[in-house]
N, C-alpha and C positions, 0 to 999 in steps of 0.2 A: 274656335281655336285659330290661331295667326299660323302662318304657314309659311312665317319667313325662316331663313336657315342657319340665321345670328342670336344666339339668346338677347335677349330683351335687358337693356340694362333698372338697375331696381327703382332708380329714381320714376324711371318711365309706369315702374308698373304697379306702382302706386298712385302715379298722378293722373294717370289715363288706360281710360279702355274695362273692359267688365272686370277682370281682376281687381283695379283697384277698390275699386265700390263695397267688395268682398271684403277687400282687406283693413278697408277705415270700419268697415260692421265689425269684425273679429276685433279689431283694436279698442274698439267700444265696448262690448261687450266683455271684453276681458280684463279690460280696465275698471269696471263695477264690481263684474267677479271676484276681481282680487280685495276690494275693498268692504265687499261684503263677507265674503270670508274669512277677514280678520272681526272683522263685527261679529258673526256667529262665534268664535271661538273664542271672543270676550265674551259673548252671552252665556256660551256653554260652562265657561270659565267659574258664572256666577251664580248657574242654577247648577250644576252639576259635580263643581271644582274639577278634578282631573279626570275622575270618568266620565264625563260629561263633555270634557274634548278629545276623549279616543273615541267616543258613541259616535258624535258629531262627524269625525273625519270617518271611522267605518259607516257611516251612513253616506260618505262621497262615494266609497267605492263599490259596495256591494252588489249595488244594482246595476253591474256593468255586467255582472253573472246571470241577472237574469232577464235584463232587459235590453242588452247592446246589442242581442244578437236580431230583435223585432227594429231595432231601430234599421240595421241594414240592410234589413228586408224590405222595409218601405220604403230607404233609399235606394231601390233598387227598381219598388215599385210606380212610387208616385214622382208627381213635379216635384226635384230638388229643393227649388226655390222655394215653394211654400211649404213645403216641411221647415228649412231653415227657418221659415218667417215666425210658422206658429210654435215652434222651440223657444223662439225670442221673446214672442205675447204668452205666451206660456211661466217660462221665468219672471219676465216682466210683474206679472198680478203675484205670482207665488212669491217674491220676494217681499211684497210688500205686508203681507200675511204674516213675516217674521217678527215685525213689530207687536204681535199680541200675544207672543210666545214665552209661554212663563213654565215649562217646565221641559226636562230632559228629554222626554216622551215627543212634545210637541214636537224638538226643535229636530228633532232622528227623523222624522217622519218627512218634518216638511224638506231638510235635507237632502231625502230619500226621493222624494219627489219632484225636488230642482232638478237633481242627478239624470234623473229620466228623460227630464227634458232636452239636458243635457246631449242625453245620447241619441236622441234625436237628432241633431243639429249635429253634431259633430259627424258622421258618420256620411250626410249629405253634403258637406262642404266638403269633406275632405276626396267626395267621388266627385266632385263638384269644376275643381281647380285644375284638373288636366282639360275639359272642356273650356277654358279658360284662356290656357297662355300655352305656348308651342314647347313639344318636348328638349329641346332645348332650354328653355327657361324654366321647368320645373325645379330642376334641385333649386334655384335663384325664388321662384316663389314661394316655393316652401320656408326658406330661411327667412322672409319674410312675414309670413304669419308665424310661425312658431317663436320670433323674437315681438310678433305683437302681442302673442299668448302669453309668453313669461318674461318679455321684456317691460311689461307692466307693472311686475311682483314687486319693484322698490316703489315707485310714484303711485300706488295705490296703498300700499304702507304708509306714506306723507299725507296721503289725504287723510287715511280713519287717521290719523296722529294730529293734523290740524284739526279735526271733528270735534276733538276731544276738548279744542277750545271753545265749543260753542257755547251759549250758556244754557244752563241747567233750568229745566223744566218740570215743575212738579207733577208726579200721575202715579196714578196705579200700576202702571205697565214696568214690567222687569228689567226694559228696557232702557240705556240711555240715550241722553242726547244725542251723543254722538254715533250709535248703532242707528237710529232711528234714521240721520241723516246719510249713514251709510246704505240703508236698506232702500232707500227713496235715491241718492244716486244713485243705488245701483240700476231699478227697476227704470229710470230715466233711459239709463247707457244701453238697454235692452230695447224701448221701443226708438229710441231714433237708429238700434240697428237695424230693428224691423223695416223699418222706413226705407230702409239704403236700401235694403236686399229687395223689396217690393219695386222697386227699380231697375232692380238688377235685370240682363237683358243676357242671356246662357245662349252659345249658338247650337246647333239639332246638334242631337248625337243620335247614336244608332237606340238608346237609353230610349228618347224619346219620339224618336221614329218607328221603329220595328217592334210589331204586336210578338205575341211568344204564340210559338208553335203549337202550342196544348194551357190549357189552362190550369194553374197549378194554388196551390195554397199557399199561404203565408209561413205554414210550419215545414212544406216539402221546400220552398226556395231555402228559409233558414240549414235547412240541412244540407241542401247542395252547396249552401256558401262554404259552410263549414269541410263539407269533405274537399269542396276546392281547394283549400288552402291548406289542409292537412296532407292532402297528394301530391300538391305540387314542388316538386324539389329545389323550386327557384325561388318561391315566396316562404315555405315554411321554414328556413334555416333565420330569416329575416324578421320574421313575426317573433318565433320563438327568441331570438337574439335581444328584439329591442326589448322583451318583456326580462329576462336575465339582465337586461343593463340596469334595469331600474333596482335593481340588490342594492345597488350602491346607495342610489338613492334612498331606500326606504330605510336602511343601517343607521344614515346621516341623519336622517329625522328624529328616528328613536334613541339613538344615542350620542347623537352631535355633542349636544348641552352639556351630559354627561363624560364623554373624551374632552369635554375641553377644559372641562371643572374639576373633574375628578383624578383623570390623566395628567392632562396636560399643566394641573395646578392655575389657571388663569380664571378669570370673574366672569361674568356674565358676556360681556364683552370683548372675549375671545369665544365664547359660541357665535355672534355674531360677527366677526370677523372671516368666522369661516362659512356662515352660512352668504356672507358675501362673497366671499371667494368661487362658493360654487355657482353659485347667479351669473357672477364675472362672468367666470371661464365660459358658461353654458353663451352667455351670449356673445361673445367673442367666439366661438366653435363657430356657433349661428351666422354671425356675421362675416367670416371669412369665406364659408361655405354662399351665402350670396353674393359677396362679390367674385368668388373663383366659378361659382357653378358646380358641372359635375365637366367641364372643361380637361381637366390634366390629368383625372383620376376618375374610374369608374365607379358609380353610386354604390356597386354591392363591394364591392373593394376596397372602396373610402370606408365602410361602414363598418367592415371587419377590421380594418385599422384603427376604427376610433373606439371600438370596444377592447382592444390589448391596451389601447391609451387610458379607456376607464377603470380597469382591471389592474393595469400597474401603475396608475396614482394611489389607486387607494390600498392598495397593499403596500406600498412607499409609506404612504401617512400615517399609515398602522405602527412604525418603528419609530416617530417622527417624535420627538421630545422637546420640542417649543410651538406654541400657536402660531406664528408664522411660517415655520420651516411644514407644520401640517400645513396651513393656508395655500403655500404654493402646489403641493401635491395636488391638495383639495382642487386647488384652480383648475389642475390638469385633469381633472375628473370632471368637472365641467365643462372644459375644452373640449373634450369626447363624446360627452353625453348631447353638446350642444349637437356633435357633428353628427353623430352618431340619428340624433333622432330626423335631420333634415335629410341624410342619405338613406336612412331607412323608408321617412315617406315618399321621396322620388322614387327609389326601388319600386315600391309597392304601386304606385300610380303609371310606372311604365310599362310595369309586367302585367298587370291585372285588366282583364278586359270590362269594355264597358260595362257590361252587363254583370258579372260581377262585381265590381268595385264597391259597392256601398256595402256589400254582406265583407268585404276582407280587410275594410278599416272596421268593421265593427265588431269580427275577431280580432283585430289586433289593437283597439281599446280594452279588448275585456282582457286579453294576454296582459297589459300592460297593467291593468289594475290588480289584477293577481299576481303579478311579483312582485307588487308595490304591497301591498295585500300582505302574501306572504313573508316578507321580507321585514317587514313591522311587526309581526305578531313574532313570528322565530327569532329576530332580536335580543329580546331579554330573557327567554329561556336558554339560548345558546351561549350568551355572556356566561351564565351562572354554570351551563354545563363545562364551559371550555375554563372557565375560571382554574390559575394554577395549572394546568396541565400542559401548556407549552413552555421552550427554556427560557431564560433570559426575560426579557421585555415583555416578551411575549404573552408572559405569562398571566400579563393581565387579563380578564376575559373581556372587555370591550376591544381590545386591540387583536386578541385572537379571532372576534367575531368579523370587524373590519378585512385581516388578512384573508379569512377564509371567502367573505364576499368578492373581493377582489380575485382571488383565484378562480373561483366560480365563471366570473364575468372573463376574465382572460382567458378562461378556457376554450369559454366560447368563442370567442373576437378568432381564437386558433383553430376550433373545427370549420369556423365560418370563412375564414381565411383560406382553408384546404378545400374548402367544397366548391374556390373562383380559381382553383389552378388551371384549368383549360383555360378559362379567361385571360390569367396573366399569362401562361404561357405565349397567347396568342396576340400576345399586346405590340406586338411590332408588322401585324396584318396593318392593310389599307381600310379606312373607312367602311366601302363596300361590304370588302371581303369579312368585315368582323361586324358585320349587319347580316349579313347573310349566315354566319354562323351561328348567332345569336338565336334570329329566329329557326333553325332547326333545332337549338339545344331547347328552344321555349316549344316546341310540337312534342320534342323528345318528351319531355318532362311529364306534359299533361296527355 
């Protein structure tokens, strides 16, 4: 870690120094991800038609329930680095196995088992990056992989869409050309991350200096993680917050297409105007947060601001009666959600100690996939239950389901808001003095 007391600006911290290295792998790697993803969901598309791409996505998430939490065990226990690496050769070989996959069954499974590897990796980078860049540059790093993670979602979309011109090859395989060439870049973009990170050079931390006091299991650490983050008053409003923000998100999935089509009266081409709208925004939140930092405004503060932001675009959008006048909402929910999730990882990386870090990003992956989770299945039952029953406008059930997410999420952005009022009250202490309070409220807590 650098130990200078200026954040880092981002050009630097991509272009040099053990962060960046990190951050052209995540770029890679997420760059394949996204273009294999659209490949599977064209595959599921044609072995399965529509059940066959809800299987396909509940098979990204599920195994965050029961396997995220061993993943941040091992990030807790082994060398970071080659956990990251064999996540990557891991995926790597597993993708390339999607090209003999000719039925619904197969495509869940092997899905189910990316995922895994998935949570490996993730879990270890993300305990990974404060040994990395100085607590001043976190919120600025983070905005930096998280706009490599989903700042990839359009130009990985152009690739499978150029694939698509490849030429046609005859086989027996379910598969096309252009999946085919998606699943082979993908598993490319995997091992030349591996390669990076196998380079990568992590300075000591106490992680991997200091033996543990007693020797413990793998199911007694998973539990301590767990109760860590459930007792602690300073990380659990933030866990649970970022996993509520994603309501919005999961709403917008399951019934974007349909608010845009069916409400909103507009073609196909107004679902994607807004599904770009939320991209925008998210990386615009993202990107302003890396150039500002956490500079002017505190990371649990900012965070609780940018969930009242996600919470009232999208109950805005909910009355909104043109695809544009939605789209600008929608933007601002993406704006939020951008911010929202880079102040929430800096949160979690400042407050959480070495030694636990890896077990409290891997509850708050699996928090996040179960509101995402949750929030896609409750979708089309609560349309139908709220259908008609609110006045006016409202009374649509897509647009009552939209209001009541947003309420949800603002609600929270408001308990989370109340629970930083010694913070803000204290916002006009000196430096020092508001370091020093900080760590008594973080002893108080735990």
């Amino acid at each position: 870690m650098t130990t200078t007391d200026q954040p880092i600006g981002a050009l630097t911290l991509i272009t040099r120094g053990p962060f960046a290295r990190l951050w052209w792998s995540g770029l890679l790697s997420s760059l394949g991800d996204w273009v294999a993803f659209f490949a599977i969901l064209s595959l599921a598309d044609r072995v399965g038609n529509e059940v066959g791409i809800v299987l396909a996505l509940v098979a990204r998430v599920v195994p965050a329930f029961l396997f995220s939490g061993f993943g941040g065990v091992l990030a807790d226990r082994v060398d970071r680095k080659w956990l990251m690496v064999a996540g990557d050769i891991g995926r790597a070989v597993l993708v390339l196995t999607l090209i003999f996959v000719d039925s619904v069954l197969g495509l869940v499974v092997l899905s189910a088992i990316l995922e895994m590897f998935s949570l490996l990796f993730q879990p270890a980078k993300e305990a990974t990056v404060p040994n990395l860049v100085d607590e001043e540059s976190l919120a600025t790093a983070n905005s930096l992989s998280l706009s490599a993670a989903y700042g990839t979602f359009p130009l990985g979309a152009g690739i499978i869409w150029a694939m698509g011109f490849l030429p046609r090859i005859e086989s027996t395989l379910a598969v096309t050309t252009a999946e085919i060439g998606a699943f082979v870049f993908d598993a490319v973009t995997f091992g030349l991350s591996a390669l990076l990170l196998v380079g990568l050079r992590v300075p000591t931390s106490r992680h991997d200096t200091h033996g543990r006091e007693e020797q413990t299991t793998a199911v007694t650490d998973l539990i301590d993680g767990v109760k860590f983050v459930a007792a602690d008053r300073g990380i659990r409003p933030v866990v649970f917050g970022m996993g509520l923000a994603l309501l919005g998100g999961g709403v917008l999935i399951v019934l974007g297409n349909p608010f845009a089509m069916e409400v909103l009266d507009a073609d196909e081409r107004g679902f994607y105007i807004i599904l770009f709208a939320l991209g925008t925004g998210a990386a615009v939140g993202m990107g302003v947060i890396g150039v500002l930092g956490s500079r002017t405004v505190r990371p649990s503060i900012l965070f609780s601001l940018s969930l009242l932001l996600i919470g009232g675009g999208l109950m805005a959008a909910s009355a909104i009666t043109t695809v544009f006048g939605a789209a600008a909402w929608i933007f601002a929910v993406g704006l939020g959600t951008g911010a929202a999730y880079v102040m929430g990882f800096t949160h979690l990386q400042t407050e959480v100690d070495d030694d636990y870090r890896g077990r409290a990003f891997a509850a708050t992956l699996a928090v996040l996939r179960l509101g995402l989770l949750l929030s896609m299945a409750a979708a089309i039952p609560l349309k139908t239950l709220f259908q008609g029953r609110l006045p006016g406008i409202l009374s649509d059930g897509i647009r009552a389901v939209m209001l009541l997410g947003g309420a949800v999420v603002l609600a929270t952005g408001l308990v989370t808001l109340w629970s930083q009022r010694d913070v803000i009250m204290g916002a006009r202490l000196s430096p020092s003095a508001r370091k020093t309070l900080d760590e008594v409220a973080r002893r108080r807590n735990r």
